[in-house]
N, C-alpha and C positions, 0 to 999 in steps of 0.2 A: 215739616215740623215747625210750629213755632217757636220763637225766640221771645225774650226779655229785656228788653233795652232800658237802660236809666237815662233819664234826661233833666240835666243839672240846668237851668234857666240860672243866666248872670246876666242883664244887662250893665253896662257899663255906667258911670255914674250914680249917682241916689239923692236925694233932695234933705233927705234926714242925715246923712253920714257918708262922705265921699267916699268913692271907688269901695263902698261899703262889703262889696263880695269877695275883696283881694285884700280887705284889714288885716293886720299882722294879731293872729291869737297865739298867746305862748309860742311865737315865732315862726308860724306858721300862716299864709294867708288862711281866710276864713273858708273860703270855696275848697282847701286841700280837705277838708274835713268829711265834706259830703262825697268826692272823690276819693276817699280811699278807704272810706264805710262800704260804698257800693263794690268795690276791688275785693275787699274782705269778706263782703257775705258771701262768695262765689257760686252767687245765685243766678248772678249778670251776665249775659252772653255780650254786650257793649255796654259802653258807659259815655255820653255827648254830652260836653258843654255847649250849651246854646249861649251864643254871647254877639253882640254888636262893636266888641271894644278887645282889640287885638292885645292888649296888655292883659286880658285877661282870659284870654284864647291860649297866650303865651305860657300863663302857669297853670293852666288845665294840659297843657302839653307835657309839659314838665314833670307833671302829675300820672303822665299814662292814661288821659282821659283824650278822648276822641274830640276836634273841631269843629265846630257847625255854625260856622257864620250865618249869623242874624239877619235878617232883612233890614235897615236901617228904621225903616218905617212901626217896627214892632217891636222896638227899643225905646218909643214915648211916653211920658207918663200915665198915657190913656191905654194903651195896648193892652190888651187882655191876657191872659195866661195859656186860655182855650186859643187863638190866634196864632200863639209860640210854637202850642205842642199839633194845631193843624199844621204849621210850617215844614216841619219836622217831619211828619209820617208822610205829607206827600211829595214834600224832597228826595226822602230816603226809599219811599216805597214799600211802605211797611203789610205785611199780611194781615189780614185781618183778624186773624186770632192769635197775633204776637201780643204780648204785654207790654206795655209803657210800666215805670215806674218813675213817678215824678219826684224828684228831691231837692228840694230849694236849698242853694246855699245860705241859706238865714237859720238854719237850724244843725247846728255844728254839734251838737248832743247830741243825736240820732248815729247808732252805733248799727256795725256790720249785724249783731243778733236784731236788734230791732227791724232790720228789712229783712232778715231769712224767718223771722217770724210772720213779718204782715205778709212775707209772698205765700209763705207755707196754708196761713188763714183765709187770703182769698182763693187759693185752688183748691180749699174743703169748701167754699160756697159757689156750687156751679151756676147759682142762678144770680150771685152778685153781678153789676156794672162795676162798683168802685169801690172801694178799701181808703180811709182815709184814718189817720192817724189821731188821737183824741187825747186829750186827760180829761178826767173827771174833776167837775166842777160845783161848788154848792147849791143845793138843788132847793135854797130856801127863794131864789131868784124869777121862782114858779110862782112867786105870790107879789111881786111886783106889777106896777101899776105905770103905764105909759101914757110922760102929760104932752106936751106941743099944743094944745087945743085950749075950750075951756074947761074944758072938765079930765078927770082921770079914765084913763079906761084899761081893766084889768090884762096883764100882759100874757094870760095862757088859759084866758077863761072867766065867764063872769061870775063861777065861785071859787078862783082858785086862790083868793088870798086869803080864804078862810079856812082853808086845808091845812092841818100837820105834815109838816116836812117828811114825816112816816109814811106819808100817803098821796105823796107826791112820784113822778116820775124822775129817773137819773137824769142828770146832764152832763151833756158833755160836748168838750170846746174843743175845734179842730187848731192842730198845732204846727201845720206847716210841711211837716217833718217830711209825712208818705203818703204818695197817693199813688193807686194801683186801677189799673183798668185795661180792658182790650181794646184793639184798633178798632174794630168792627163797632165796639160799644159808642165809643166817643164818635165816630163817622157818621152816625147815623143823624147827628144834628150838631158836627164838630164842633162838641163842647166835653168838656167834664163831664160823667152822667150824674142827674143827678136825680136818680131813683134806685131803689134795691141796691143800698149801700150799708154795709158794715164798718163796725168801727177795731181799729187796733189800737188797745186802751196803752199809754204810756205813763210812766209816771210825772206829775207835772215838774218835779225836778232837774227831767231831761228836756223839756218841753218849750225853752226858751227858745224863743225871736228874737235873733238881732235888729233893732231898728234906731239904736242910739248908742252914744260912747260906754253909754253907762250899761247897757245890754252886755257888751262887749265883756264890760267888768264882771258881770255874773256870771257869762262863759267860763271865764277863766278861772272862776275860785272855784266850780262846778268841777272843769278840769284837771284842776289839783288836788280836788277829794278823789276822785279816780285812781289819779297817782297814787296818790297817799294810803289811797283803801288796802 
């Protein structure tokens, strides 16, 4: 029978905002967040912090989330994420039609309903690879024009900046939060997939990245309308 495993990615340091995955939010580090989201949905059969940096192993433990020391080598600033999550499935041994569910500790918004939703949405699409977490975004960005060169050249088509926003396609911008897929999907060219992908819409509310002090600050007044609501 397949399983569902979450995997929390923390490397240790950040270039934007030290020990950025263990910053104290509302008193709490910022990584207990995605950690006790995934606890909460009780959709998880495990939960692994992958991490290079034992300080931060140490409050993934603390937290009742599983240890999986990093390879040191795919803790660099160049290391990929695909890289992380092949570490992982053939460390662990994972089935080929178990699910990953990937949750970066940079998106501390992302609540236990939001992953028993996205898992709930990719097991009604049998023919998905991946589920990735989205908000909708202004879709007048379809009539934008891409310079670098000497001339302009239209960013979605050579008549699409003459289109009405009415008659344009949605967009939408992935947010960090979820991303869902099978072993077997991602093995086949241990990467993310990236075709026959659906999206689980959020609100961009919830939808913040931490990657600055000031990220941080939005966190937090985000999480006192919560309270307060």
């Amino acid at each position: 029978m397949s399983k569902v495993f979450a995997l929390i990615p923390a490397r240790g340091r950040s270039k934007s905002l030290w020990q950025k995955n263990i910053a104290p939010v509302l008193e709490q580090p910022l990584i207990a967040y995605s950690i006790q989201a995934a606890h909460d949905s009780e959709v998880i059969d495990a939960i692994f912090v992958s991490s290079d940096d034992d300080q931060i192993l140490s409050v993934a433990h603390y937290y009742n989330a599983e240890r999986f020391k990093r390879d040191p080598h795919l803790a660099k600033d160049e290391s990929t994420i695909d890289a992380v999550v092949a570490e992982f499935i053939h460390r662990m041994k994972l089935a080929g039609k178990d699910i990953v569910i990937l949750l970066k500790p940079t998106s501390p918004l992302r609540t236990a309903r939001h992953i028993r939703e996205a898992l709930a949405e990719f097991n009604d699409f049998p023919t998905c690879q991946n589920l990735i977490s989205v908000y909708e975004i202004n879709n007048a960005y379809m009539r934008a024009y891409v310079g670098g060169g000497e001339f302009l050249h239209p960013l979605a088509g050579e008549h699409s900046s003459y289109y009405c926003r009415k008659d344009l396609p949605s967009l939408y911008m992935p947010n960090g939060a979820i991303y869902i897929f099978k072993v077997d999907d991602f093995m086949r060219e241990e990467k993310i997939p990236l075709t026959h992908i659906v999206p689980y819409l959020m609100p961009a509310s919830d939808s913040i990245e931490v990657c600055s002090v000031n990220d941080l600050q939005l966190v937090e007044n985000r999480l006192r309308e919560r309270i307060n609501s």
